[in-house]
MIGUVEX-732438 format. One record per residue (C-alpha): residue number from 1; residue in one letter; x, y, z. Coordinates in steps of 0.25 Angstrom, whole numbers, plus 5000, padded with zeros to 4 digits. Layout:
BEGIN
<bado k="NUM" r="A" X="X" Y="Y" Z="Z"/>
...
This chain:
BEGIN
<bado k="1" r="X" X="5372" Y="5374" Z="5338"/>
<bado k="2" r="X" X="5368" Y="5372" Z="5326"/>
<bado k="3" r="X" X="5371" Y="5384" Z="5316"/>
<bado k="4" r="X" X="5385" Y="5382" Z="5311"/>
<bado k="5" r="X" X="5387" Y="5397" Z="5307"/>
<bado k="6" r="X" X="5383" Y="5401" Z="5320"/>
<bado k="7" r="X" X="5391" Y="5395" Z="5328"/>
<bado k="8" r="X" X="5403" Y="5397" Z="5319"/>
<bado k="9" r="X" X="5400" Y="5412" Z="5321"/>
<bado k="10" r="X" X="5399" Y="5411" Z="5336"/>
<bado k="11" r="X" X="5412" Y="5403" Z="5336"/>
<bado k="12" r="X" X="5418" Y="5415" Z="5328"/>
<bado k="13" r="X" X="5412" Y="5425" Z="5339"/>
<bado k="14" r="X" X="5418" Y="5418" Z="5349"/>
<bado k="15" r="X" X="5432" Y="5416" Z="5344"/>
<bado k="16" r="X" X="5431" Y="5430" Z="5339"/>
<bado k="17" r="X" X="5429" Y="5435" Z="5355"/>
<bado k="18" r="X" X="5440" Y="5424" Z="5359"/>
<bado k="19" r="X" X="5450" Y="5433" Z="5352"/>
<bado k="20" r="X" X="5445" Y="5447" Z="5357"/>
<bado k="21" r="X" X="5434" Y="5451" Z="5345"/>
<bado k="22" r="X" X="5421" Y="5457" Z="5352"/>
<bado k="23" r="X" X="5408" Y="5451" Z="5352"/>
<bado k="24" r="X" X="5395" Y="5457" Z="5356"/>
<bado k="25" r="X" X="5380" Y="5456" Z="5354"/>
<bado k="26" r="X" X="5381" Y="5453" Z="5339"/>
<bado k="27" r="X" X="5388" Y="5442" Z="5341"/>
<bado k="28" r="X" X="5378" Y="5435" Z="5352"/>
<bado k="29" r="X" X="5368" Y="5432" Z="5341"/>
<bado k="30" r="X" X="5379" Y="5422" Z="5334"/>
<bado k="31" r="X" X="5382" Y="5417" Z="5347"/>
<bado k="32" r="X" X="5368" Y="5413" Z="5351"/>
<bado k="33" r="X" X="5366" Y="5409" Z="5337"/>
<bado k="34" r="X" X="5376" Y="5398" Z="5339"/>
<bado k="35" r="X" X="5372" Y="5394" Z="5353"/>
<bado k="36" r="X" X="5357" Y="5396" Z="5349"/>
<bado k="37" r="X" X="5354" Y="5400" Z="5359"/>
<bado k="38" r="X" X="5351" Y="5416" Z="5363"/>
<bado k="39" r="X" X="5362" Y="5425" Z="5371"/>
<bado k="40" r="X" X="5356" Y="5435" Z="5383"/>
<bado k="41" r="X" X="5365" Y="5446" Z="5385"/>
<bado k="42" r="X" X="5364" Y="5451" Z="5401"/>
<bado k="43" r="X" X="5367" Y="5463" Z="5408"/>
<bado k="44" r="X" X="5376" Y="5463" Z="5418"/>
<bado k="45" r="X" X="5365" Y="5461" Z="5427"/>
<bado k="46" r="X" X="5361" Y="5449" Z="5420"/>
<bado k="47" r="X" X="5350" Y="5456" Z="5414"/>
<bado k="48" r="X" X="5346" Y="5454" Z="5398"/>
């Protein structure tokens, strides 16, 4: 992980959702940001 910025703002999303605050599909883009690599959402059949 390179980008500093980006895994400090997935660090705050996590800790934000640690202490009940919500997080949904805008946040993903931060989260795969810092882990560099892309995030699939699935259906519950496991279907994109």
């Amino acid at each position: 992980m390179k980008d500093k910025a980006a895994v400090a703002k997935a660090n705050s999303i996590i800790n934000g959702v640690k202490t009940d605050d919500e997080a949904g599909l805008p946040h993903l883009g931060a989260l795969s940001e810092a882990v560099e690599r892309p995030i699939r959402i699935l259906d519950e059949n496991g279907d994109l």
